[in-house]
N, C-alpha and C positions, 0 to 999 in steps of 0.2 A: 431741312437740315443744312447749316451752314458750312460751306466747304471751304477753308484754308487753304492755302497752297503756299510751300516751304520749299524755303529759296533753291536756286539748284546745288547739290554737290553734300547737301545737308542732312540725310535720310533720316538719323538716329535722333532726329529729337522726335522725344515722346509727345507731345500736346497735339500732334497731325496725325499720331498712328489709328486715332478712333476715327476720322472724316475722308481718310481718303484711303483704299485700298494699295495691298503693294504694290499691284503690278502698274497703278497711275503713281505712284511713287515714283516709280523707277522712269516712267516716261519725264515726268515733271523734273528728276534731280541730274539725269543723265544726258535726255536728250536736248535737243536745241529748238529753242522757244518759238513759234513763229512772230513774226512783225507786230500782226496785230493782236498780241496775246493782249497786249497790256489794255488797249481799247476795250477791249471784251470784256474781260475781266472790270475794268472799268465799270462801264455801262451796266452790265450784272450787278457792283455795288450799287451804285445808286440807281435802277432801278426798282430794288425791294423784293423781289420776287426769285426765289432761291429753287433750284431745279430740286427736283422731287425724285430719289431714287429707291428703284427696288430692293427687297434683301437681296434678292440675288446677285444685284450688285457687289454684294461685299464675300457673296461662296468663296472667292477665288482666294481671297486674301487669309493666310491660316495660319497668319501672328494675332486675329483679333477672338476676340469669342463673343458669339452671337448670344445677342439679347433679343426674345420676340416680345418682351413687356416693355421693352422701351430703351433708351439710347446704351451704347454699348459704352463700360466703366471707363474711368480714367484708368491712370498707372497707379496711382493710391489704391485706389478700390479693389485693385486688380494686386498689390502685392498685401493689401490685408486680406485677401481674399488666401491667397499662397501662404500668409503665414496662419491663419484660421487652419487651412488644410494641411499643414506640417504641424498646429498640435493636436488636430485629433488624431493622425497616424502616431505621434509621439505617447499621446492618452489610449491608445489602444495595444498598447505593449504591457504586456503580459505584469511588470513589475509597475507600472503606471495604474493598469487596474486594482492588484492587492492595495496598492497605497491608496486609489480613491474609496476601495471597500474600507479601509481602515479608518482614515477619516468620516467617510458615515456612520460606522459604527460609536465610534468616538462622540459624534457628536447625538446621535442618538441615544445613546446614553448617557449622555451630560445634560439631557431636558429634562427639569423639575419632574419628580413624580409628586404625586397627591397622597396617598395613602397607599401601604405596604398591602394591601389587600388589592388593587387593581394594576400594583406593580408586574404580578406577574403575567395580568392576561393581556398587560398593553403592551409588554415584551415580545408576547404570543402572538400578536397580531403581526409584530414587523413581519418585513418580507424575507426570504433567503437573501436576497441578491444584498441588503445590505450587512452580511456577516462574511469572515474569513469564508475564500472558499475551500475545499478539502482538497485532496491530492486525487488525480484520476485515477481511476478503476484501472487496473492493470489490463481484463478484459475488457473493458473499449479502447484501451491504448494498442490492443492487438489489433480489433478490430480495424480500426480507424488505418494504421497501418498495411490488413490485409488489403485495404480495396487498392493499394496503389502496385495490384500485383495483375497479370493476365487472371479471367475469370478458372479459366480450367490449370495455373500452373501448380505445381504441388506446393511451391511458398507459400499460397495464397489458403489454402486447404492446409497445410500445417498450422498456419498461425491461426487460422479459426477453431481451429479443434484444442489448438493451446489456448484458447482463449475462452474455450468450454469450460475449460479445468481452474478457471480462476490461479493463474499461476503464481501469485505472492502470498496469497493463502495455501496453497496447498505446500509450498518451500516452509511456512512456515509450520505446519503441522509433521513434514518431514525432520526440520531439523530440531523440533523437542521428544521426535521420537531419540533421534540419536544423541541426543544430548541425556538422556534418558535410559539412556543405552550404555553410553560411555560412562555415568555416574552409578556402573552396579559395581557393589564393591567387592570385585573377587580378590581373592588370595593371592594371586599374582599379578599385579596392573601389566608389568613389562618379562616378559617372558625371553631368556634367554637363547632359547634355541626350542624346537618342535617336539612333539614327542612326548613333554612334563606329566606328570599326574596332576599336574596344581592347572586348573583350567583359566585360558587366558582367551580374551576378545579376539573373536573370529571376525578376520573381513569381507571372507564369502557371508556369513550370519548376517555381517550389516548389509553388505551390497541387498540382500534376499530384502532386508528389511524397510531400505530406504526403498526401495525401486516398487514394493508390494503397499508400502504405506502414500506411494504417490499417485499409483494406481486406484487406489483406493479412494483415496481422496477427490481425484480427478473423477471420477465415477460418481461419484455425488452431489458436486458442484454441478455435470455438467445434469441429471435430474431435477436439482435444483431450478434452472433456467428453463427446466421442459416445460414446469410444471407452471409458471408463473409468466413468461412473456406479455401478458397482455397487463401486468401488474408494474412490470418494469420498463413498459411504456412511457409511465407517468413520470418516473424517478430520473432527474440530470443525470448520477452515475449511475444508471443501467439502462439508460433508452439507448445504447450506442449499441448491447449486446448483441453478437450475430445471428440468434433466432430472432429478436425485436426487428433487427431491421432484413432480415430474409436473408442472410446474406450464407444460411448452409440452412438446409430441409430438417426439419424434424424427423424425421425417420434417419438420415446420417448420424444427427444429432442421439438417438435414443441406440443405435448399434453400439456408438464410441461409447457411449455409460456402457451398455451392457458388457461390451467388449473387454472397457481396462477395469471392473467391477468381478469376473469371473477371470483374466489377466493374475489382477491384485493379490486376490483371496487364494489363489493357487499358490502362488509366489509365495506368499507368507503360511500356507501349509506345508508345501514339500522342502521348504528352503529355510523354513524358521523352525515354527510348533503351530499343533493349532490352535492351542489357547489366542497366540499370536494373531490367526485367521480368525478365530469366533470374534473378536474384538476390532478388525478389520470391516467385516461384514457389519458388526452390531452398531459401527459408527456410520454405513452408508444407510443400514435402515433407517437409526435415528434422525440420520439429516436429511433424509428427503420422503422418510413416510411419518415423521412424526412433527420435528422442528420448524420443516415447508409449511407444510397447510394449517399447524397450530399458529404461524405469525398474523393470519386473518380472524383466529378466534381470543386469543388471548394473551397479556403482556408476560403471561407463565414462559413463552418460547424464549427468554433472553438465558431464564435460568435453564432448559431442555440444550439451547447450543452452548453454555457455559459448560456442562455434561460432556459434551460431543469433544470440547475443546481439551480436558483432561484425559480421553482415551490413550492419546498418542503416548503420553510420556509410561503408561502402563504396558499399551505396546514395547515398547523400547525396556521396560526393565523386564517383562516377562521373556523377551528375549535372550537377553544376558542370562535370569536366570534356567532359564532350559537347558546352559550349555553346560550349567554343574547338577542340573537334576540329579536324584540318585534315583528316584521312584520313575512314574508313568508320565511325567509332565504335564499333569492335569494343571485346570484353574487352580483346585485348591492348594496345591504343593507350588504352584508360584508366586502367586497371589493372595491367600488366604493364610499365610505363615506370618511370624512374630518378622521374620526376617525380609517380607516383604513389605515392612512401613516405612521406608523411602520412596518405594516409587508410588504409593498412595498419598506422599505429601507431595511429592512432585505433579502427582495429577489434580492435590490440591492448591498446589500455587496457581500453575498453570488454569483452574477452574476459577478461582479468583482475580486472575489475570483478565478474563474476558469482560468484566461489569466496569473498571474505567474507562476502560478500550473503548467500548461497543456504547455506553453511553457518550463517551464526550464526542464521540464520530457521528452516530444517531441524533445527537443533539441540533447543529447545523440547518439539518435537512430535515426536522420534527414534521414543517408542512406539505410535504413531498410524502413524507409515510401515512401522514394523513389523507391526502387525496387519494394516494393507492388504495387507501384501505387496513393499511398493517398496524395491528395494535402495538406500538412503542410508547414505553414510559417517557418516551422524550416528549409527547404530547398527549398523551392520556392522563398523567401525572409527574406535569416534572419537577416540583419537590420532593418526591418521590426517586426519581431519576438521581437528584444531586443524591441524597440519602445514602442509596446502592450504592455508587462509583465510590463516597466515602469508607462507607460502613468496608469494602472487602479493599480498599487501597494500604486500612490499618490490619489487616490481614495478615499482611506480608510480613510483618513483624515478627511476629511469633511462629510464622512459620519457616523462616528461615533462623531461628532458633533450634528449632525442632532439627530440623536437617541437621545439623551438629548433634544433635543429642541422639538422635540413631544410628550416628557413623556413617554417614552419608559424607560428609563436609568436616576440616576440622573445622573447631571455635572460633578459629579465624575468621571464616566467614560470618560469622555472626556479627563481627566489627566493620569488615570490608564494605557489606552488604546494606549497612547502617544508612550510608548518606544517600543511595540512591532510592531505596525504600523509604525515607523521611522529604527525599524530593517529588515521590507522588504521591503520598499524601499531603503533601502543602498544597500540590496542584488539586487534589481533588477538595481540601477546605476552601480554595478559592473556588471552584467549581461549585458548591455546594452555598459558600457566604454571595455568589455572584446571581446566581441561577442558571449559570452560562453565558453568563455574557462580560464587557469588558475584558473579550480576549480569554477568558478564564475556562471555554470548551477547548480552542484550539492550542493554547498548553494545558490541558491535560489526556490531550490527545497525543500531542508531539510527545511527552513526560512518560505515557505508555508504551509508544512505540522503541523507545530506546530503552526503558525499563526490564523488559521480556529477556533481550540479547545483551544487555548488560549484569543480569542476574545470574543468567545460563551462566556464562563466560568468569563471574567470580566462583563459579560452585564450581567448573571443570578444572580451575588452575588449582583449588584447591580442595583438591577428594581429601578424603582423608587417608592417611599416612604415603599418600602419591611421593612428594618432595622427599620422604625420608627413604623410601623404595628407589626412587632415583638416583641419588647423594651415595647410596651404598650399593648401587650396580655400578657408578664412577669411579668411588673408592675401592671396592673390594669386599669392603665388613661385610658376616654374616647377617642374613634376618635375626633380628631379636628374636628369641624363644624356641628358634629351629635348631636342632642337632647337626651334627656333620650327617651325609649323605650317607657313611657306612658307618656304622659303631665299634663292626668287628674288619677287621682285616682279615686276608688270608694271605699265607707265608708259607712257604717250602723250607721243609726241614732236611738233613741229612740223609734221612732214608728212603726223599722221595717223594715220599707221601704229602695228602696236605693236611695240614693239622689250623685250626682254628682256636687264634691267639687273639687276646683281648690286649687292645691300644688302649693307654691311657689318654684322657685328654689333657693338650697342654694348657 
């Protein structure tokens, strides 16, 4: 190795920093030369023969970075080296990744197909990793979270048992109970004072209802997860779950189902009805002794949880109506009357709701449910798949029609309701013209998610006869078609007595 030496006073030029370490740097630039350096040095050039040094030599010096294959870089090599490793820290941020998933997708779908018949098994074949990825499992977001807690603190044990419960699904099965709840159409929406004959929305009723339908729910999810662990191994969003990766025992795990499952069902017998509870109960059996173990036998389980997904909103109006029962509060006098076909279209929307959702989401990850084992039409048949997500996306059409025509919603809604319902079905004909691909799963995924709470929210602003109930509790005006409160007055006459005199009305 040929060694340089740079003049004294000189340190920072680079072209010496690879031949000679610091601390002979600092001798060479600081101190003072002896006499016969220059002979030396001399004679060393022209004799040919260049001292031979150890790595060890160079330990001490820790501006260089050692090479055992062979000479240590220049300053090029060494700042393309820094800038190589500033872009793949910059390629490994989070919005760098979608964007590079984007362009493979992109470009994978821009290579020639051959014929429309191998079109879709050569789609089939890509990998996950080159398609949008989906948004994380709320339940590994927990988990993931718990570990960064003490083993035994109770943070760390809340958030696992919250993470049993699948918590953005079961928010969501709570809030189309109340939504469901709020759109029963009593006689008096806004009640002025306590006491009325005219029956008005109870908030101990819903407190019972929301708190017994989250219970409930939680109770199933977390069976769900008992039953399957070794399935959700396989699957990117569900290997993080807390029994997959041990992080709470099964038997903790099967107390808490059992726990907030005879919790739930109480809650909504002594605090609701129990039509309210049989329908509580009837969604945890379905979902974890019939919907669970049917996803290994047959692709029937999408329409079994499509079912499960329509209970709540039947929840929530048997509710409202048990508070005007006149009879026993049976199923049949809540649910089986002329007057109860709102909240059967609501647990039809709501049923129809689940086949864009759960297809364009299922979609994605087709190969993951395949290796698990779960029969999904996202990969059993998926023009099939596109089909469904279509077929109940134009659904929603006519059925928020209907909702107007039972007195659920005025007509207004029928117009409101128009452009966001026409926006997922456009999503789902691309879904369905694409096969899922060209982006065309992950809008009509997005397209759903905001679909569900944008439909709710046009049907609550506008119940029917809501705004005109309001407008005349501001102004004053009588309700239409109601009488004055007394027809007859009573009036004290001369003698005393009372006598019973007819007011005219003005």
């Amino acid at each position: 190795m040929a060694c340089r030496l740079r003049p004294a006073g000189n340190l920072l030029r680079p072209f010496t920093l690879h031949n000679v370490c610091w601390r002979c740097s600092q001798q060479l630039g600081y101190a003072k030369p002896p006499a016969r350096a220059f002979a030396q040095t001399s004679a060393t050039a022209t004799s040919g023969q260049h001292p031979q040094l150890k790595a060890s030599y160079f330990i001490s010096n820790r501006l260089l970075r050692r090479d055992q294959d062979g000479p240590a870089p220049n300053r090029r090599a060494a700042l393309t080296t820094a800038g190589e490793g500033t872009a793949r820290a910059d390629h490994d941020l989070p919005h760098r990744r979608r964007q590079a998933a984007r362009r493979n997708a992109a470009r994978a779908d821009s290579r020639p197909r051959e014929n429309s018949n191998t079109n879709i098994s050569h789609h089939s074949a890509l990998p996950a990793a080159s398609e949008n990825p989906l948004p994380q499992d709320a339940s590994s977001a927990l988990t993931t979270a718990s570990t960064k807690h003490p083993a035994g603190s109770l943070r760390r044990q809340l958030s696992l048992l919250l993470s049993l419960s699948k918590p953005r699904l079961t928010v969501l099965v709570v809030l189309t109970a109340m939504a469901s709840y709020a759109l029963y159409p009593v006689p008096a929406f806004l009640s002025p004072s306590v006491g009325l004959d005219t029956p008005s929305l109870s908030p101990l009723t819903l407190t019972f209802l929301t708190t017994g339908t989250a219970l409930c729910s939680a109770s199933a999810n977390a069976l769900n997860m008992l039953y399957e662990p070794a399935w959700d191994a396989k699957m990117s969003r569900t290997r993080n779950r807390p029994i997959v990766r041990g992080l709470i025992s099964e038997r903790r795990a099967l107390a808490f189902a059992i726990l907030t499952a005879l919790t739930g069902v109480g809650a909504l017998y002594f605090g609701v009805n129990p039509t309210v509870a049989f329908l509580g109960a009837a969604n945890i059996a379905l979902y974890a002794g019939v919907y669970t173990p049917m996803k290994r036998m047959s692709c029937l389980n999408t329409w079994v949880g499509a079912v499960m997904g329509g209970i709540p909103p039947l929840m929530g109006w048997a509710a409202a109506a048990g508070e005007s029962a006149t009879g026993d509060g049976s199923f049949r006098e809540l649910l089986l009357t002329p007057d109860a076909a709102g909240g059967w279209l609501l647990a039809a929307l709501l049923f129809a709701w689940q086949f864009p959702h759960f297809m364009a989401l299922s979609w994605p990850i087709r190969e993951e449910y395949k290796a698990a084992g779960h029969k999904m039409l996202c990969w059993v048949n998926p023009a099939r798949n596109a089909r469904v997500a279509l077929r109940y996306s134009l659904l929603f059409l006519p059925l928020s029609a209907a909702l107007c025509a039972v007195g659920v919603t005025d007509w207004s809604f029928a117009a409101t309701s128009l452009p966001i319902n026409l926006w997922l079905a456009r999503e789902s004909v691309r879904f369905w013209q694409h096969q899922g691909h060209k982006g065309s799963a992950r809008g009509l995924f997005w397209a759903s998610v905001w679909h569900l709470p944008g439909i709710m929210v046009l049907a609550l602003v506008q119940k029917k006869g809501m705004w005109g109930r309001i407008w005349r509790s501001i102004v004053g005006e009588p309700e239409e078609g109601l009488e004055d409160e007394d027809e007859y007055d009573w009036v004290e006459v001369d003698d005393g007595e009372d006598a019973k005199s007819t007011v005219g009305k003005s």
